[in-house]
N, C-alpha and C positions, 0 to 999 in steps of 0.2 A: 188560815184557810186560803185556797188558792180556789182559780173560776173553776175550777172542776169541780170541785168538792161544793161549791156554794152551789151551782143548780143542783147538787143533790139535794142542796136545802134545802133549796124554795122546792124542790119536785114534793120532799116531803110536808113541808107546810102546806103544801096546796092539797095532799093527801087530809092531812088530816084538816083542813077547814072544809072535805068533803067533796073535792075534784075528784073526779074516776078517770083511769082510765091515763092514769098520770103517766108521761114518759120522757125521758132526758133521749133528747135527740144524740147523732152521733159526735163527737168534738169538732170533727175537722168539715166542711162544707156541709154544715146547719141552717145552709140559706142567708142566717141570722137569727133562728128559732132556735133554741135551747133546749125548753122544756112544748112539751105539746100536753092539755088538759082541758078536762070535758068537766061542765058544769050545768045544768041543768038542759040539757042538750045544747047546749054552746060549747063551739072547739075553739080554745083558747091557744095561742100563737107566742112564748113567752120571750124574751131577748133579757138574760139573766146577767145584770152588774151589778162584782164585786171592788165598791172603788173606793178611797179614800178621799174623793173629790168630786163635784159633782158634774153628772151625766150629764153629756151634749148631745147635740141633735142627731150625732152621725148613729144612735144607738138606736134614737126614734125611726130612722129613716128606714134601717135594718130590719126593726120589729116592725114596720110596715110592710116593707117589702118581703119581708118572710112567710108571713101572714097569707099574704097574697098565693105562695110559693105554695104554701101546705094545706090552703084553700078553707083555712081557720076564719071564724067570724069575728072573733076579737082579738086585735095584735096590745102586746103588753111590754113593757119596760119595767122590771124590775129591779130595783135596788137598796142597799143595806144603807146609801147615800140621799142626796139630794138630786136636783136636776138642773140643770142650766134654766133664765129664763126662757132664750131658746129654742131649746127640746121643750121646753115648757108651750113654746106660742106653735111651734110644728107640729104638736101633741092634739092639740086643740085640732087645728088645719087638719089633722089627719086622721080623727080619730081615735089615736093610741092614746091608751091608759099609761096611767104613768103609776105607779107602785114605791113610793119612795121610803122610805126607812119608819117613817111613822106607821104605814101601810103593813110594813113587815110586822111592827111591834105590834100593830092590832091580831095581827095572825096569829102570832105567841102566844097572845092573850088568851084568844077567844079558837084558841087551839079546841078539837071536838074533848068534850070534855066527860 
């Protein structure tokens, strides 16, 4: 799977955990927004890694600032990984959710059933 292919994941995981409204932004100047998703009238801001290692802050700083860019209320870092501590304490600082791989396997899970 390449980053292409994985925000179509997560766009569809987030479909079927019941986001409307779901949409994989364009590839090339996404702000740093990927996926964009509505959830219970909150517009979600997604910044979608596919990595074999774990995410650093320049991904947080991104889904912050993207956030900002598409005037979403919750910015998001999602990944099939882990995260730096880091992105971990700039996450905190900044508000962004951080989605790490355990986060994904709850989705899987608890897929709409």
């Amino acid at each position: 799977m390449d980053g292409y292919q994985y925000e179509h994941h997560c766009a569809k995981l987030l479909k079927q955990r019941g986001f409307r409204d779901v949409a994989v932004t364009k590839s090339s100047g996404d702000q740093g927004i990927d996926v964009i998703a509505y959830n219970e009238n909150v517009k979600y801001g997604i910044q979608c890694k596919y990595y074999s290692y774990p995410v650093g802050n320049q991904a947080v700083q991104q889904a912050y600032a993207g956030a900002k860019f598409y005037d979403c209320n919750v910015a998001v870092v999602m990944t099939n990984s882990t995260f730096t501590q880091q992105s971990i304490e700039d996450a905190k600082r900044l508000s962004v959710k951080l989605w790490d791989r355990d986060k994904l396997n709850e989705f899987i899970r608890n897929a709409t059933e």
